[in-house]
C-alpha positions as CSV (number, residue, x, y, z in Angstrom):
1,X,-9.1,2.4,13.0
2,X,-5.4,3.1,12.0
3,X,-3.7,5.2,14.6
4,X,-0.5,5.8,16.2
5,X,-1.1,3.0,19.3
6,X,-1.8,0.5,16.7
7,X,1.2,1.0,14.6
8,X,3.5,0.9,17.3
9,X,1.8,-2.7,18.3
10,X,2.4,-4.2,15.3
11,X,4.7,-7.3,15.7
12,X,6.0,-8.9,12.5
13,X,7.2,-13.1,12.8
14,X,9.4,-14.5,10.5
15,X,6.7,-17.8,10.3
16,X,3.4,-16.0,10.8
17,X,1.1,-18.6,12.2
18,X,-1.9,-16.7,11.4
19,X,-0.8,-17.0,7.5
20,X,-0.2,-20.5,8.3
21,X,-3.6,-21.6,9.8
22,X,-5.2,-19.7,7.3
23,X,-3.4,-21.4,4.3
24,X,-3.8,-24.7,6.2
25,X,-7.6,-24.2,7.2
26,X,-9.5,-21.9,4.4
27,X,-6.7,-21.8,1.1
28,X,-5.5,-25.4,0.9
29,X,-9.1,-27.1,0.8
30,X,-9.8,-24.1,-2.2
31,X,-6.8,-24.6,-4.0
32,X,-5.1,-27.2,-6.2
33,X,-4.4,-29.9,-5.7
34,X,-7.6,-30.3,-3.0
35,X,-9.8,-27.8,-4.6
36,X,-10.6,-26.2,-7.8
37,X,-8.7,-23.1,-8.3
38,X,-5.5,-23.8,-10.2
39,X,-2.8,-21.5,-9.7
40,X,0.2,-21.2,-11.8
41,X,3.7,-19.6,-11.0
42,X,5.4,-18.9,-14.2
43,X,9.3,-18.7,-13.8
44,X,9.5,-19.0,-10.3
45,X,13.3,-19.7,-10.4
46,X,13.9,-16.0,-11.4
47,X,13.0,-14.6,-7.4
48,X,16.5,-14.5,-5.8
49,X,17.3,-16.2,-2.6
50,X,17.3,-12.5,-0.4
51,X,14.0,-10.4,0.8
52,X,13.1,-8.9,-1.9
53,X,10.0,-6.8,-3.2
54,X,7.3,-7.9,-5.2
55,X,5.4,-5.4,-7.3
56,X,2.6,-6.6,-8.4
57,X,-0.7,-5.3,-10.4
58,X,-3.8,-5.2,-7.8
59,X,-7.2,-6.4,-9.7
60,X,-9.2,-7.2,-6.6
61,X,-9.2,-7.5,-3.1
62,X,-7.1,-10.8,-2.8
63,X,-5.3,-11.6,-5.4
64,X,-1.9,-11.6,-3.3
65,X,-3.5,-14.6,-1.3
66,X,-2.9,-16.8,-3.6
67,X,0.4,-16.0,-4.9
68,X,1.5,-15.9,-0.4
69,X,0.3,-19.4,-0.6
70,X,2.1,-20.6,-3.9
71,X,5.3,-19.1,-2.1
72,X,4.8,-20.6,1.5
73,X,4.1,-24.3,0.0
74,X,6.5,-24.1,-3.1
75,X,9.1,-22.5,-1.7
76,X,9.0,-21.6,2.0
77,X,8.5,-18.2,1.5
78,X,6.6,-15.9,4.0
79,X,5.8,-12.3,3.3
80,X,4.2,-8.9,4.8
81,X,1.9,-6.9,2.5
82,X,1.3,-2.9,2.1
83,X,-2.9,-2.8,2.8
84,X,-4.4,0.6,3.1
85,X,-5.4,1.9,7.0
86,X,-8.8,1.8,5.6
87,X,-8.9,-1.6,6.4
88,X,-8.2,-1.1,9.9
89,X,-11.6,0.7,10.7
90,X,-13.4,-2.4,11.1
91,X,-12.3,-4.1,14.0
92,X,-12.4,-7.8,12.8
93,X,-11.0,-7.0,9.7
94,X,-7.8,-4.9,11.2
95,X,-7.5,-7.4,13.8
96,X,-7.0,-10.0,11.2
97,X,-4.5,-7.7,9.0
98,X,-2.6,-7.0,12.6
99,X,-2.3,-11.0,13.0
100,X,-0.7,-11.9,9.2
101,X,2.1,-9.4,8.6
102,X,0.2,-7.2,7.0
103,X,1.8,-3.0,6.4
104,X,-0.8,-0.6,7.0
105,X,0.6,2.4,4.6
106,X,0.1,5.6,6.1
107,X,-1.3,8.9,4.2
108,X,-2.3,12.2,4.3
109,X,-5.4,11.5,2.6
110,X,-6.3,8.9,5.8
111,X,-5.7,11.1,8.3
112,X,-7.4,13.8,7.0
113,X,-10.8,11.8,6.3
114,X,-10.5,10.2,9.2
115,X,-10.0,13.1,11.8
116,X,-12.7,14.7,9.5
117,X,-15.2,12.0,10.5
118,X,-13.9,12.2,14.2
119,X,-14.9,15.9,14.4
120,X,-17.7,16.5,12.0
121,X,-19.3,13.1,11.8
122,X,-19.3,12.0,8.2
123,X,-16.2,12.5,5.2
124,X,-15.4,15.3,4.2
125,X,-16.9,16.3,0.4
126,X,-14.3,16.4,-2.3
127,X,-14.1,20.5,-2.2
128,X,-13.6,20.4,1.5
129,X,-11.0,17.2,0.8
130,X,-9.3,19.1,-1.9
131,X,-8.9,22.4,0.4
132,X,-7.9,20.6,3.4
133,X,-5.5,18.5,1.3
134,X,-4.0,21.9,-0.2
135,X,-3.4,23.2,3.1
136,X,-1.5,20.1,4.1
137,X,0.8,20.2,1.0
138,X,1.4,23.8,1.4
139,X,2.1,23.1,5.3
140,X,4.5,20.1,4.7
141,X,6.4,22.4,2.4
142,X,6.8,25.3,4.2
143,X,4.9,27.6,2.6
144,X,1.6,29.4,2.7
145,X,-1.6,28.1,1.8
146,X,-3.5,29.2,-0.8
147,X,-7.3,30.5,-0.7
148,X,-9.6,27.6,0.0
149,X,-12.5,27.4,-2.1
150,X,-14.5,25.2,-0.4
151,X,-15.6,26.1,3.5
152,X,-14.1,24.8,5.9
153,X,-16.4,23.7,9.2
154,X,-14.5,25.7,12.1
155,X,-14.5,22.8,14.3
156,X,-12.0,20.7,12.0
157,X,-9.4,23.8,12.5
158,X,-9.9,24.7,15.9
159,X,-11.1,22.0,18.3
160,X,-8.6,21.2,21.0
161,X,-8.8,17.0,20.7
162,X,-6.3,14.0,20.3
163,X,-6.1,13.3,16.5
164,X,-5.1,9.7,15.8
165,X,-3.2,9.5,19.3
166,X,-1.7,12.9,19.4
167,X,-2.6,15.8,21.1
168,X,-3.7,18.6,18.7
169,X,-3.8,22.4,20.5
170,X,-4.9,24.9,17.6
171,X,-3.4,27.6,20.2
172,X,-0.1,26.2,19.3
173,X,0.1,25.0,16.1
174,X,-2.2,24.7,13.0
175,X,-4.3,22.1,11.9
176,X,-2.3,21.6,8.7
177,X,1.0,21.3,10.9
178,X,-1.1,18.7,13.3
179,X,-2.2,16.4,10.2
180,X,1.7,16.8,9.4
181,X,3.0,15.8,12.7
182,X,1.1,13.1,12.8
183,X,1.8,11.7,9.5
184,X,5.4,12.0,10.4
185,X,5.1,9.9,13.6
186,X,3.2,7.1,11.5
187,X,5.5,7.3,8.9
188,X,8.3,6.3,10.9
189,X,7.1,3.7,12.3
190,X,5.5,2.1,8.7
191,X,9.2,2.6,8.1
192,X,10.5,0.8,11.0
193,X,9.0,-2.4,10.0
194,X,10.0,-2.7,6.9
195,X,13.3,-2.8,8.2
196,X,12.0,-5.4,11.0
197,X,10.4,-7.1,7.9
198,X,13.5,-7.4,6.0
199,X,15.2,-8.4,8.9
200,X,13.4,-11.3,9.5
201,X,13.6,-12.3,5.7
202,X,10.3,-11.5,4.2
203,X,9.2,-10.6,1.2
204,X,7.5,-7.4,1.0
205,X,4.2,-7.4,-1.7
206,X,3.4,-3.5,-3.0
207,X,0.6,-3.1,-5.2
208,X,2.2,0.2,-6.9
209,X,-0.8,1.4,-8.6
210,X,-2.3,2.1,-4.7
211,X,-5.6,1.2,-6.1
212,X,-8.0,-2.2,-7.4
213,X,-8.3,-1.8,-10.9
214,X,-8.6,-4.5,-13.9
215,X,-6.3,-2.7,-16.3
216,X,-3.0,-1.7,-14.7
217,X,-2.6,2.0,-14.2
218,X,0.4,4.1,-13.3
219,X,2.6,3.3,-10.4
220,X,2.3,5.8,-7.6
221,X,6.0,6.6,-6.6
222,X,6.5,4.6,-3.2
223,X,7.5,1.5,-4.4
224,X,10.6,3.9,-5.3
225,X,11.2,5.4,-2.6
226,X,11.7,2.3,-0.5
227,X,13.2,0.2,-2.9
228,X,16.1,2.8,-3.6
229,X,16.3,3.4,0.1
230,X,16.5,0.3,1.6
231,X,18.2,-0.9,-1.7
232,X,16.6,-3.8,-2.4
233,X,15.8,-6.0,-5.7
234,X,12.4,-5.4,-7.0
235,X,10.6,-8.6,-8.7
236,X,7.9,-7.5,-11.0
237,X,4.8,-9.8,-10.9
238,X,1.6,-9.9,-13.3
239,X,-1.4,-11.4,-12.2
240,X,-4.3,-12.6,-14.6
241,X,-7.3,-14.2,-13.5
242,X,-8.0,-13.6,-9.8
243,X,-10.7,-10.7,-10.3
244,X,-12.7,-14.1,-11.6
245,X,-12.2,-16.2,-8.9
246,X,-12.5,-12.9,-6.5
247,X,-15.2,-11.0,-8.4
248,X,-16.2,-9.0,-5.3
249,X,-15.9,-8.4,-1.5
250,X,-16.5,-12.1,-0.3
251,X,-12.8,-14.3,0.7
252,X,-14.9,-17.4,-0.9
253,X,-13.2,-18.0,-4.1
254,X,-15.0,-19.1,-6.8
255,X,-13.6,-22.1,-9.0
256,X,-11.4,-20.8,-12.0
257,X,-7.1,-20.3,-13.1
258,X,-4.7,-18.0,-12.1
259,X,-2.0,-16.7,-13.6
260,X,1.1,-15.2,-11.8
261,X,4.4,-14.4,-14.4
262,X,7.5,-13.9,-12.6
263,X,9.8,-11.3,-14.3
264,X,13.3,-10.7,-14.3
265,X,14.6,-9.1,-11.3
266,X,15.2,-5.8,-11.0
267,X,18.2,-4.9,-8.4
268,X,19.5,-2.0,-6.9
269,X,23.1,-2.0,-8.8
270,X,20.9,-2.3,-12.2
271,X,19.5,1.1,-11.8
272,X,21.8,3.4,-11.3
273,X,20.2,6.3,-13.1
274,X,17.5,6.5,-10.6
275,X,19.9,6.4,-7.6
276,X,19.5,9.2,-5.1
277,X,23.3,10.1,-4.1
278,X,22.3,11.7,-0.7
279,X,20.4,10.6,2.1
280,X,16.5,10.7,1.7
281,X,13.5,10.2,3.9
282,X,10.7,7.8,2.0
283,X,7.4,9.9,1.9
284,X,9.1,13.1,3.3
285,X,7.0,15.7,1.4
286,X,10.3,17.9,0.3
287,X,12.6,14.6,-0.4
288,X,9.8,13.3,-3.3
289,X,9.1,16.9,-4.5
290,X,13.4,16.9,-5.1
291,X,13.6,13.6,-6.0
292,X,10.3,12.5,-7.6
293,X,11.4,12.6,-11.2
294,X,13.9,9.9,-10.2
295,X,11.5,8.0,-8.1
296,X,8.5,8.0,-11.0
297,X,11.1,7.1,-13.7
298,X,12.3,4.2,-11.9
299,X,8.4,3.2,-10.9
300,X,7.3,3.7,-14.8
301,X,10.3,1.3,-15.5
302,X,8.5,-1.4,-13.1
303,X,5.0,-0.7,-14.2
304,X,6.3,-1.4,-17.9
305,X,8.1,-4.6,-16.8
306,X,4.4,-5.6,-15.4
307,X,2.5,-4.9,-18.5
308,X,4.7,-7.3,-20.7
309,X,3.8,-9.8,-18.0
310,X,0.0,-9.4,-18.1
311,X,-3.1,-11.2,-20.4
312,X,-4.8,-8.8,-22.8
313,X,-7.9,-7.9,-20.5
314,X,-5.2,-6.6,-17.9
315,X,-2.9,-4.7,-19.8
316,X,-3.2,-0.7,-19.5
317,X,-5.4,1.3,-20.7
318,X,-5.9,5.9,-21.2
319,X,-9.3,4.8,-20.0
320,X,-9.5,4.7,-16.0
321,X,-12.3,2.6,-16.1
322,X,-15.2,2.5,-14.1
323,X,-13.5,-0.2,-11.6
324,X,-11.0,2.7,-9.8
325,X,-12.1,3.9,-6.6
326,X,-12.5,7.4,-6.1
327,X,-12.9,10.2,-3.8
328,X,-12.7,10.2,0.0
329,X,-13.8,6.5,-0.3
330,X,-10.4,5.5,-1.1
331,X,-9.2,6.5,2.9
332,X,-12.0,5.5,4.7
């Protein structure tokens, strides 16, 4: 699983050789010109020489392989990826995301259904999510929480135990300010290699919409919040075709064409009506609640930059579609 011990462990490379065995040993034979997926990088002279983000639209679960590898072997370009901790629960899988520069991003939602599990022994149901989650909020903001409307099983709030690698006493704090606390610790380290990723000169890839879906969605606002931080020049990226070659779970791809249409740059200096003119903490619960018409203004502005870069079948839609995953599913 995603805890604290396994964040701090975490050891970016400016050359990962995992990515690199990987492109040599399973991508290369699949891909053009030894195999029969064709990719195509449209205006590939538009991403500037610096580390620089890549916001792209996430249609299935690999769709960012093929655009690393177009990168590595066109280019010489490496780069580290936001995946979600749920990724981490099973141990071959996280051990492989640990290995290629992969950034697990940290959430409330995670450690919530994951300590959840921990005590109780399966996820929590969406009325005990969505009353845990309100007590969270309420906690990270200082105030009160409301009256849950879903019960709560006593041993969630009041079992002494270690939750994700820290020690959580409900005689001296609550369970709301534990998840918190937690959060907090992970959050600075998910922060810390970014800068260690930058550092090193890679490209970060965010899938803003936080989901797989065909049709892009809306942006959730971390891509914001980092960007503007850190100050760096987004890239906005569409993707058409990999949910073919990638129709489900399996790394195997199928034979078919992908798309990948490079837009114009985005930098720091261009948007200066989104610019936060005070310091911030990224995900800090009363930094996006002051900031977050900024942060989802300038997000909007990236996800609209996306859809003119898109095929038809991708393009957004009012309709969620039945592809979005939902509930506690999405955490763990």
């Amino acid at each position: 699983m995603l805890d604290i011990a396994r964040l701090e462990r975490i050891r970016l490379t400016a050359k990962p050789l995992t990515q690199r065995l990987v492109g040599f040993g399973i991508l290369a034979p699949t891909y053009e010109p030894f195999g029969r997926v064709r990719i195509d990088v449209e205006n590939m002279e538009r991403i500037p020489d610096e580390p620089v983000i890549y916001a792209m639209n996430h249609t299935d679960r690999y769709n960012y392989w093929p655009f690393q590898y177009a990168l590595w072997r066109r280019c010489s370009r490496f780069t580290a990826t936001w995946v979600k901790g749920k990724y981490y629960e099973n141990p071959v899988v996280g051990l492989f995301m640990e290995r290629t520069n992969n950034l697990p991003t940290v959430s409330r939602g995670y450690i919530i259904t994951r300590d959840f599990l921990d005590v109780v022994g399966r996820r929590p149901t969406e009325e005990e999510y969505t009353a845990l989650r309100a007590r969270v909020d309420a906690a990270a903001q200082g105030d009160e929480p409301s009256s849950d409307t879903a019960p709560i099983p006593a041993a969630v709030l009041r079992t002494p135990r270690s939750m994700l690698g820290r020690r959580f006493d409900p005689a001296t704090e609550s369970w709301a300010e534990a998840v918190n606390a937690v959060f907090a610790t992970m959050m600075r380290r998910f922060l810390e290699l970014h800068e260690e990723a930058f550092a090193l000169g890679l490209d970060l890839i965010v899938f803003p919409e936080g989901t797989r879906r065909r049709r892009l969605g809306r942006g959730h606002i971390g891509l914001a919040e980092v960007a503007l931080k850190y100050r760096k020049t987004v890239v906005p990226v569409g993707c058409s075709g990999s949910d073919r070659v990638y129709p489900g779970s399996s790394p195997i791809a199928r034979p078919g064409h992908i798309v990948y249409r490079v837009g114009e740059p985005v930098r720091y200096e261009d948007v200066s009506e989104f610019h936060i003119d005070e310091p911030f903490t990224p995900f800090d619960a009363r930094d996006e609640a002051k900031h977050r018409g900024r942060f989802q203004g300038y997000v909007d502005a990236i996800m609209a930059r996306i859809e003119e870069l898109l095929d038809e079948p991708y393009r957004s839609t009012q309709d969620p579609g039945d592809d979005e995953i939902r509930g506690t599913q999405r955490f763990v």
